[in-house]
FISE-288359 format. One record per atom (N, C-alpha, C): y negated, z, x negated. Coordinates in pm, whole numbers, plus 50000, padded with zeros to 5 digits. Each point is the difference from the previous one (the first is absolute). Layout:
BEGIN
YZX
...
//
This chain:
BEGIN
378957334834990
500554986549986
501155000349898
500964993850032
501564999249943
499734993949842
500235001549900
500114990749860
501084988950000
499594989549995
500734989350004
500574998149827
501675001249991
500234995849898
500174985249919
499585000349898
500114987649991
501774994349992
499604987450021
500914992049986
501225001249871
501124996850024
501075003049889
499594986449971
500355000949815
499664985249916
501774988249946
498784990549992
501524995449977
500164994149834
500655007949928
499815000149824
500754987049921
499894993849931
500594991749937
499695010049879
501335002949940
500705013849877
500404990049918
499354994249838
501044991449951
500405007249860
501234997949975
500475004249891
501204987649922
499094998749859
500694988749920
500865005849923
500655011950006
501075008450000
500575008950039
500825006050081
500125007850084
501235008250001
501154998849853
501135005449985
499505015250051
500535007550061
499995017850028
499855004549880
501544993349910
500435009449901
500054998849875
498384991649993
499695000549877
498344994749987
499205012849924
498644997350058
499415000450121
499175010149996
499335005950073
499724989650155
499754989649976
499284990650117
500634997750100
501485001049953
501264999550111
499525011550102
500265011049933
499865013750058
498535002250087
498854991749929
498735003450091
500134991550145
500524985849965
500154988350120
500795007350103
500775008449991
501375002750101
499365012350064
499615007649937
499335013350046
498364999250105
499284992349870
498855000350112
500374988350103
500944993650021
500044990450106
500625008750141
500955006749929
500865012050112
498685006050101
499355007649884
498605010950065
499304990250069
499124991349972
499864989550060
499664998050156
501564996149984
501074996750125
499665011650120
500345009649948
500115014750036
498715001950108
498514998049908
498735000950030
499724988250163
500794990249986
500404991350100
499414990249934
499774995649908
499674982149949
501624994049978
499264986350006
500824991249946
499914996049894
501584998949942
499914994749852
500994986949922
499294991249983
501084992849950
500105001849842
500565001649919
499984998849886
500534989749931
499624996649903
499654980049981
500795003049833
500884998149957
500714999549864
500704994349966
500305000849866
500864988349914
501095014149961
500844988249948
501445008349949
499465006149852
500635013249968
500895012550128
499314996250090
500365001750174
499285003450063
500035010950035
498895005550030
500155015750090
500765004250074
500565013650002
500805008050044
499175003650142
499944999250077
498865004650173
501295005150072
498765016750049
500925006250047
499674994650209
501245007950047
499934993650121
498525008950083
499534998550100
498945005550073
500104998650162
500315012550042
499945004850143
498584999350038
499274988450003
498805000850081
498975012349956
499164998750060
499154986850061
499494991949951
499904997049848
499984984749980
501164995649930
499874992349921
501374990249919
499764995949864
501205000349954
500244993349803
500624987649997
499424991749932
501264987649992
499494991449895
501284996849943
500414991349865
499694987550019
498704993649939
500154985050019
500034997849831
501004994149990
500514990349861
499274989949989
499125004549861
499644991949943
500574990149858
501104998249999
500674996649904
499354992249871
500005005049851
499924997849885
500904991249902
500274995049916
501364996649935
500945011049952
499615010849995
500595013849991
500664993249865
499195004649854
500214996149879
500475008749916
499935018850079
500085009849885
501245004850138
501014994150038
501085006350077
501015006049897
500425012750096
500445010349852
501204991349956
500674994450069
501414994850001
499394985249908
499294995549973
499634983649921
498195003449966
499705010649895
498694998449982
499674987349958
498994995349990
498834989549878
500974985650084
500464997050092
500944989850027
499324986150046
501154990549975
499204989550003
500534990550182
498795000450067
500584996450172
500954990649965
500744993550081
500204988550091
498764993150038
500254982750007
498914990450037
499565004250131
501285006050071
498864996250168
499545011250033
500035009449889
499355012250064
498405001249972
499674988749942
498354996549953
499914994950127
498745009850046
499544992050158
498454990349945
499365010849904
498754990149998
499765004549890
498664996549949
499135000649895
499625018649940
499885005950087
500495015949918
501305006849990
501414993350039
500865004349984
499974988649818
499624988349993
500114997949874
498795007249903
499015005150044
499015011249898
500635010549984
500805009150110
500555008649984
501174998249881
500904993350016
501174994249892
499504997949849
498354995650012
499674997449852
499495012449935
499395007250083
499155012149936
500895005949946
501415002350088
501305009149937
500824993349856
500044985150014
500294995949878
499275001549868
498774999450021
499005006349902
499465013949929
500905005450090
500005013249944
499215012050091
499194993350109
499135006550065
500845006150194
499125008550017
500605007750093
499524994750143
500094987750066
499994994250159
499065005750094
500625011550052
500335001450145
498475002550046
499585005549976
498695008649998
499194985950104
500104991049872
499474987950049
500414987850112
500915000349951
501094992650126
499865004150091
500295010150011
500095013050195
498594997650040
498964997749932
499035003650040
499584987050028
500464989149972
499224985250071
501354994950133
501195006849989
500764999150100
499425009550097
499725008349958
499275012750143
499064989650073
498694995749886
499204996850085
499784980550085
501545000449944
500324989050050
500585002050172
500585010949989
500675005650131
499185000350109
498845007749921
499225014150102
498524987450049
500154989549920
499174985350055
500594995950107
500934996950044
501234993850111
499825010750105
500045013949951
499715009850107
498905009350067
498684992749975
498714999950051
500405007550120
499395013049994
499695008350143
501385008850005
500894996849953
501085012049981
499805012449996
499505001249892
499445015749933
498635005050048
500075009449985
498565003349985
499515008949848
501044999649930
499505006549876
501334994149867
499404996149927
500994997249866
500095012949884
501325007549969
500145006549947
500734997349909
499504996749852
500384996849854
500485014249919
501444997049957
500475011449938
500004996949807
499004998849952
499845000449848
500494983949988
499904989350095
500214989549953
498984992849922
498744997949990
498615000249961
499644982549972
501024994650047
499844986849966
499034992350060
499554984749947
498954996950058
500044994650128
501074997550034
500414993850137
499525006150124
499385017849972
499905005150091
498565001049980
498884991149981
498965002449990
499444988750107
498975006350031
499774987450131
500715002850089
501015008050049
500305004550118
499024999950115
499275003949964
498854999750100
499384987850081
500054992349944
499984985450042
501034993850129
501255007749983
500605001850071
500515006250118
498705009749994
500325014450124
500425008449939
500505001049878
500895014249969
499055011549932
499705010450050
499435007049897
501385007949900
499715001749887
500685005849921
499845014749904
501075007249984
500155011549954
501124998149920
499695005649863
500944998049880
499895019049952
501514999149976
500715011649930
500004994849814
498905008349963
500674999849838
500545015449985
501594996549951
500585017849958
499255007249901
500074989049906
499095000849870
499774988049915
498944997449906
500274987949919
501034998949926
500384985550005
501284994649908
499865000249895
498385000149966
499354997549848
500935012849957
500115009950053
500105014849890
501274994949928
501234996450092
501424995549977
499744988049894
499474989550009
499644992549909
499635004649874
499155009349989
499385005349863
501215008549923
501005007550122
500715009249951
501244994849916
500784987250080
500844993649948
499724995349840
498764990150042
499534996749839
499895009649850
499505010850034
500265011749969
501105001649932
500904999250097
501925002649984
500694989049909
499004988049942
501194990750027
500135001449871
501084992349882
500695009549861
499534986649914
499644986450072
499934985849909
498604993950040
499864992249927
498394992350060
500744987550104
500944994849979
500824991850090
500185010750165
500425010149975
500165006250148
498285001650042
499235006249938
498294999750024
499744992350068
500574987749944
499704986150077
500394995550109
501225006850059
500764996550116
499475008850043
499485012850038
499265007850070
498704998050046
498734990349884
499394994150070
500064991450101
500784990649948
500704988550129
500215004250149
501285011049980
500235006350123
498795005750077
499305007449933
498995007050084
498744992850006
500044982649980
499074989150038
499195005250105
501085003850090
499234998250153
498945009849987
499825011849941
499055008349997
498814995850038
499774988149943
498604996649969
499164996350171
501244990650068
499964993350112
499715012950083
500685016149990
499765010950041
498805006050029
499395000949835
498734998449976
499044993750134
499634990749925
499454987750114
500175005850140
500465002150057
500714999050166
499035020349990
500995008149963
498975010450001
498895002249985
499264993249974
498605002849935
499104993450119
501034993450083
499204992850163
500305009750127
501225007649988
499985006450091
499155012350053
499875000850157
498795006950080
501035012950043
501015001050010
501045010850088
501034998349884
500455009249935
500735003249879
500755017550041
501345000550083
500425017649976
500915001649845
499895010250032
500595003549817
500205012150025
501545007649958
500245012749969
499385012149974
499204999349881
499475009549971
499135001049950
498795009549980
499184997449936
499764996649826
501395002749936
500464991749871
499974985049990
500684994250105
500204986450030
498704993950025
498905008450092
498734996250047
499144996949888
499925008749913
499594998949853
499994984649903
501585001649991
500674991649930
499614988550041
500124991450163
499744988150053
498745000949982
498915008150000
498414994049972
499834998049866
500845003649870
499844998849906
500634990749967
501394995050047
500534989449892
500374990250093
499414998050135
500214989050087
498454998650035
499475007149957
498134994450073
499765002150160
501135004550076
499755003850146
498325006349967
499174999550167
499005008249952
500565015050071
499145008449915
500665018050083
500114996050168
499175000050045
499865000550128
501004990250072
500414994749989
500954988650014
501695006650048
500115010549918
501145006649980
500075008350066
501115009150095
499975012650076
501395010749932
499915005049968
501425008549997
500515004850155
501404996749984
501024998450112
501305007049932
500455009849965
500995005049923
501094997750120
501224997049953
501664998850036
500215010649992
501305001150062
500805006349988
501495002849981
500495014750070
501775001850033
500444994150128
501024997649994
500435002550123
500515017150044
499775002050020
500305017349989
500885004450144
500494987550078
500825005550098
501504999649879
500044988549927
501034994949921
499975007949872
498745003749906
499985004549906
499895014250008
500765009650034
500105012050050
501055007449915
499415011250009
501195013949952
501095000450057
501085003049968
501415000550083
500815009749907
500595013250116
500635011949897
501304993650018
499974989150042
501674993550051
500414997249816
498784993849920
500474993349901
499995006949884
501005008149899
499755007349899
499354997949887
499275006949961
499134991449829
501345002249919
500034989849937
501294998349888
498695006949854
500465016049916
499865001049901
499364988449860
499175003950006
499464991349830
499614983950059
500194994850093
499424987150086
498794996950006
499244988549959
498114995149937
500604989250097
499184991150048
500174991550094
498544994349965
499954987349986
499014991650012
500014982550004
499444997250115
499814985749991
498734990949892
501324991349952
499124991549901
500614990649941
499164991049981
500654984249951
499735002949806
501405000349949
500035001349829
499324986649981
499834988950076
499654985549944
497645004149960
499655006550083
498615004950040
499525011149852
499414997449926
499435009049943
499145009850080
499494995550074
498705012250029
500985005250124
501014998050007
500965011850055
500245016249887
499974998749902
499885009749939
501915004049998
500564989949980
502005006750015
499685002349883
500174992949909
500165002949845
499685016249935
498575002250035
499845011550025
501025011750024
500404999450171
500695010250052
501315001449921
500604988349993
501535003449897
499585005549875
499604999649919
499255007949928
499835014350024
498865002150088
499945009950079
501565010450032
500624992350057
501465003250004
501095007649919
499794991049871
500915008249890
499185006949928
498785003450013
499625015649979
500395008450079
499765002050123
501025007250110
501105000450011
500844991749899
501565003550022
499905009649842
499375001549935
500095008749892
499995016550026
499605000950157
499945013950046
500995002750112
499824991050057
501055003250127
500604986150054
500715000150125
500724989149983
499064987850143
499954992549955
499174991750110
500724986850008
500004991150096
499854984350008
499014994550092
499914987549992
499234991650063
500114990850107
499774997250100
500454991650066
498744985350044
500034986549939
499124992050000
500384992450112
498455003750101
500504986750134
499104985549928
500644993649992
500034987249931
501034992249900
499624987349946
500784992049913
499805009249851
500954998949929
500225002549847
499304984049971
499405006049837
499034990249941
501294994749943
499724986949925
501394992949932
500305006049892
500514995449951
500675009449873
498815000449868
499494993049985
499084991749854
498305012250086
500245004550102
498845005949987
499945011649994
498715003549996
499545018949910
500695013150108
500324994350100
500195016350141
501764997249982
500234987049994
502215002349919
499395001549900
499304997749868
500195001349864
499935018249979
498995007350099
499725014150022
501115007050005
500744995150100
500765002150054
501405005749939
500624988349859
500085003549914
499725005749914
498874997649977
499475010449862
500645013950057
499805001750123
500195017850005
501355003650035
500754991550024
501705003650029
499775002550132
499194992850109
499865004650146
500904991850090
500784996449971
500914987150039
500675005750174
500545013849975
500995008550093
498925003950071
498685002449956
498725004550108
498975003450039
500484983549987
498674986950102
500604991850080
500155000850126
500304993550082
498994989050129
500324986249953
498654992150111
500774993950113
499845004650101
500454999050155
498794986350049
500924990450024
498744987450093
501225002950134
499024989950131
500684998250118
500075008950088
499735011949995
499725010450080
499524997950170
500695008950085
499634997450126
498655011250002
499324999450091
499195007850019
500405014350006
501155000850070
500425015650010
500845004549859
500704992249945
500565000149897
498815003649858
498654994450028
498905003349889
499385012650039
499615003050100
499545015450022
500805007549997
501925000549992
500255010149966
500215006149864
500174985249939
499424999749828
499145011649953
498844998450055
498355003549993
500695019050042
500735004250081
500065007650072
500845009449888
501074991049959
501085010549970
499045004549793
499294991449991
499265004249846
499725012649980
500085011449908
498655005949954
498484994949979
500114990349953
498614990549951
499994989950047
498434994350029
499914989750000
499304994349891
499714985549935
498954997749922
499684985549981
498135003950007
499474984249969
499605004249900
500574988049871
499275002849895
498924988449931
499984990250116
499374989649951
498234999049951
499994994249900
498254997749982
499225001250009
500174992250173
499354994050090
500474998050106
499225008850125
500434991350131
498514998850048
500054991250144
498654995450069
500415008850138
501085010450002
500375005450096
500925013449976
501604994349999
501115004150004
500235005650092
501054987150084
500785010450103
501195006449953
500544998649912
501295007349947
499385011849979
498765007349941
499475013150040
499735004350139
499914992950079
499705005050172
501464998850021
500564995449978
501524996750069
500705014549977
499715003849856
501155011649912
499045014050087
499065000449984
499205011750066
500544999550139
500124991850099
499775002950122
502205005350008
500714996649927
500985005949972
500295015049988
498825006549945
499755015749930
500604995349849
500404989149979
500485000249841
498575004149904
500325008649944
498625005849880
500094988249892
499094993149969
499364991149953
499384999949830
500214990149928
499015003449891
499534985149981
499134998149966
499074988749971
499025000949943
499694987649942
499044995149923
498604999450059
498835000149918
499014999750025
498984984950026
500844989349977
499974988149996
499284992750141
498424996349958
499794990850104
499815009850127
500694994650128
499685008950136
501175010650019
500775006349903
500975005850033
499695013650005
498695000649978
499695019950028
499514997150187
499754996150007
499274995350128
501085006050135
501274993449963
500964998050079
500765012849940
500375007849854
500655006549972
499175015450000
499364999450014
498965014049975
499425008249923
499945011150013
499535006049886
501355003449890
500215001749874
501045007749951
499705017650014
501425001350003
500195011950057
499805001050144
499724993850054
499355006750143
501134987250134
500154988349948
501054993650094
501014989049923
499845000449832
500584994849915
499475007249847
500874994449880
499905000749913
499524985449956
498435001649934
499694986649941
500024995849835
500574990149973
499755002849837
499724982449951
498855001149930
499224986349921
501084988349970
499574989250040
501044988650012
500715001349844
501154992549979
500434995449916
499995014049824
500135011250085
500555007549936
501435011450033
500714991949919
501535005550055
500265015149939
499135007149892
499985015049982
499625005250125
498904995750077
499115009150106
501234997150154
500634987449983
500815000450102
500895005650001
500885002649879
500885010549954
499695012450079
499395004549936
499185013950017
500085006450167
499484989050036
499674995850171
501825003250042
500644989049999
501395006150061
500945003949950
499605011749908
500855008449953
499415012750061
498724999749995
499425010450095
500425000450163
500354990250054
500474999550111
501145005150011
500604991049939
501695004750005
500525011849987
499255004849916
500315015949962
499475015050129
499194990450059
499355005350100
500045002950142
500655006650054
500594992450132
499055004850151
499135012249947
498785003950128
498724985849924
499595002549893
499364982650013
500094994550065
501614990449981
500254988850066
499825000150140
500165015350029
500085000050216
498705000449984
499045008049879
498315000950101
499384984149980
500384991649932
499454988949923
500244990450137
501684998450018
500574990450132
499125003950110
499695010750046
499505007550148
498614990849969
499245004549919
498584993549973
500104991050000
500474988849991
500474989749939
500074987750130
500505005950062
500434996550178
498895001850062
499265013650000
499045001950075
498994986149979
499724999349852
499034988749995
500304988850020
501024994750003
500284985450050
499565003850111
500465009250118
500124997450164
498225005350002
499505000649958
498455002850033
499294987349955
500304995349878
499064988249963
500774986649984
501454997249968
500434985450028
501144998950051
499734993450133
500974999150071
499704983050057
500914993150052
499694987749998
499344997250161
500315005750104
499245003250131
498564997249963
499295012049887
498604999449985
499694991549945
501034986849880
498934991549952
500194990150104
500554999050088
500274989450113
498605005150086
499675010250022
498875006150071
498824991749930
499505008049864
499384994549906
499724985049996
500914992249972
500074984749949
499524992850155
500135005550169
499664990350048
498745002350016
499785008949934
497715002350019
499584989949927
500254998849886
499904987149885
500184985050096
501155001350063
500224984950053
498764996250121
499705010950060
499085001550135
498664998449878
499995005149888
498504994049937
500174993549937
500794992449980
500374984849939
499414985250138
500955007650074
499544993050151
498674994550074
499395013349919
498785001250107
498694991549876
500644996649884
499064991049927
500434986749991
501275000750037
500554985650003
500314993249882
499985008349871
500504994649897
500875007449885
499855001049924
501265004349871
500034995449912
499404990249968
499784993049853
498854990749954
499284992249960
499484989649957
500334986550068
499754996850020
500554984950075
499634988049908
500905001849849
499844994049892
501595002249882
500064989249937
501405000949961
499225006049832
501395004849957
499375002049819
499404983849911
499535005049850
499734989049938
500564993650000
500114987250016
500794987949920
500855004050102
500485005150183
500944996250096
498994996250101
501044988650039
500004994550126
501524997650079
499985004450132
501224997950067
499845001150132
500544990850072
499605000750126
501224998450062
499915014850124
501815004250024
500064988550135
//
């Protein structure tokens, strides 16, 4: 007797941010929606501005952009801005407007009572709701509605919250960091109900039962990936001499930049190196420009934003090095990205980044967060090295294309949705303390 396959699903993907090219969520929405597609589901993906970058799909199923429009308050061109009257449609475009005047960070919450304001109107659409780290309460009680639900945490926000505070130089900034990272709490709450929870890695898996209350079982690891048709070796592109390449936002402490420049002008004390930062320069008044200075690195450190896709892997390509030197990640694809390149790698031990980066010595060089001697050490040893760097890149590749590739978490993630399905729920069918809202 023949096996009958099941049925292709039809996904509601929402993302309450979705820029590509900046933060990770862009990059997961566009990718696993592609694979997806590929597998033959349908996908709409449901977002606020940025909106997602979605790539096109030759069948057999489909991707498509439904706009969910926000007041779009943090637009790079007019951050913190204040609307026009008629662009207030209702009663959470004016919550949204106040939380931001107050110091506190929106979207989380907003997106998430506009989602389930939507996905009410569209009873029987879907057959599965897929939440990308939005955690808000709006999406609770889905079920009430037909939707079963599946939520992506990358990692907790709490860590970023704790880390900033950490960072901050006044008890006045302390204070604006609590504010901002208000929503945590609402995070909290919303995790600690969910039944279907994927998460990166088993770092992240950790982390969400500990500082979001998920229960273990609740949670599956689903690791991301490369794109590795795109993120590939090419002898077309030459490594430019003394070249470190790493993506990272100077504004992010538990990016670990501060660090690497550091890191840096110890390595220019031996041989000659620069840097190339895919991201924004911090403003002037902060510690990664104040570094920056301190060491006379002015001629080389260079931060490249805007990048086309082919234009960033050949970045990645033409390096000696690559490097994450941050903290903390709940993942890092900028380590799967630089590996599946053959670029030889050094990174931190931070969080899930051995997971994805490997052993040291064996498919990277690893060295303990937030020490810029041991990173030193790390790519000066590279640089100087040039059978390393080829045995490090070769390994390096191999393990992305064996364990993360984005095909398999698209494989992976629709087993989750098919046992999300088959219980018919995803959350509590109860709002947090002290909320009530009815979409």
């Amino acid at each position: 007797m023949t096996a009958v396959s099941p049925p292709p699903l039809r996904i509601a993907l929402l993302s309450y941010r979705g820029d590509p090219f900046c933060g990770g969520q862009g990059v997961y929405v566009r990718h696993l929606s592609r694979e997806l597609a590929r597998l033959g589901h349908h996908v709409d993906v449901i977002g606020a501005q940025p909106y997602p970058v979605l790539d096109e799909v030759a069948g057999p199923g489909t991707v498509r952009l439904v706009e969910l429009p926000g007041l779009d308050l943090y637009r790079a061109d007019d951050p913190f801005r204040t609307p026009a009257a008629d662009e207030f449609r209702g009663p959470v475009d004016l919550l949204e407007y106040a939380v931001m005047r107050t110091g506190g960070f929106p979207e989380p919450l907003t997106f998430s009572l506009r989602a389930r304001a939507f996905l009410a109107r569209h009873k029987g659409r879907y057959d599965v709701v897929h939440d990308n780290q939005t955690l808000g309460y709006g999406l609770l009680g889905l079920a009430r509605h037909g939707f079963p639900l599946v939520t992506t945490v990358h990692h907790p926000v709490t860590v970023d919250r704790q880390l900033e505070i950490d960072a901050a130089r006044t008890r006045l900034e302390r204070l604006g960091k609590r504010r901002w990272y208000a929503f945590t709490r609402m995070q909290r709450r919303v995790a600690a109900r969910l039944e279907h929870v994927l998460t990166v890695s088993e770092s992240s898996k950790a982390e969400i039962t500990e500082h979001l209350g998920t229960a273990p079982g609740a949670v599956s690891v689903v690791p991301v990936g490369a794109d590795t048709d795109l993120w590939s070796p090419s002898a077309a592109v030459a490594r430019v001499p003394g070249r470190i390449v790493t993506t990272s936002s100077a504004d992010v402490p538990l990016k670990g930049l501060v660090h690497l420049v550091e890191a840096l002008a110890k390595v220019r004390t031996e041989r000659d190196a620069h840097l190339v930062v895919v991201g924004k320069p911090q403003k002037e008044d902060g510690p990664v420009a104040a570094a920056v200075r301190r060491f006379g690195l002015e001629e080389h450190i260079e931060f490249r934003t805007g990048l086309s896709d082919t234009d960033l892997v050949d970045l990645y390509r033409s390096a000696e090095a690559a490097c994450v030197p941050s903290l903390y990640e709940g993942f890092s694809l900028p380590a799967a990205e630089a590996m599946a390149t053959a670029t030889p790698l050094v990174a931190t031990t931070g969080g899930a980044i051995p997971e994805v980066a490997g052993p040291d010595g064996g498919t990277c060089l690893a060295v303990p967060p937030g020490d810029a001697g041991a990173l030193a050490a790390a790519l000066g040893r590279l640089l100087d090295d040039p059978a390393l760097r080829a045995r490090l890149g070769t390994a390096g590749r191999e393990r992305v294309l064996a364990r993360f590739t984005w095909a398999r978490a698209a494989e992976l993630t629709v087993e989750r949705y098919r046992a999300a399905i088959a219980t018919g729920t995803g959350a509590a069918a109860r709002s947090g303390p002290g909320w009530r809202y009815v979409g």
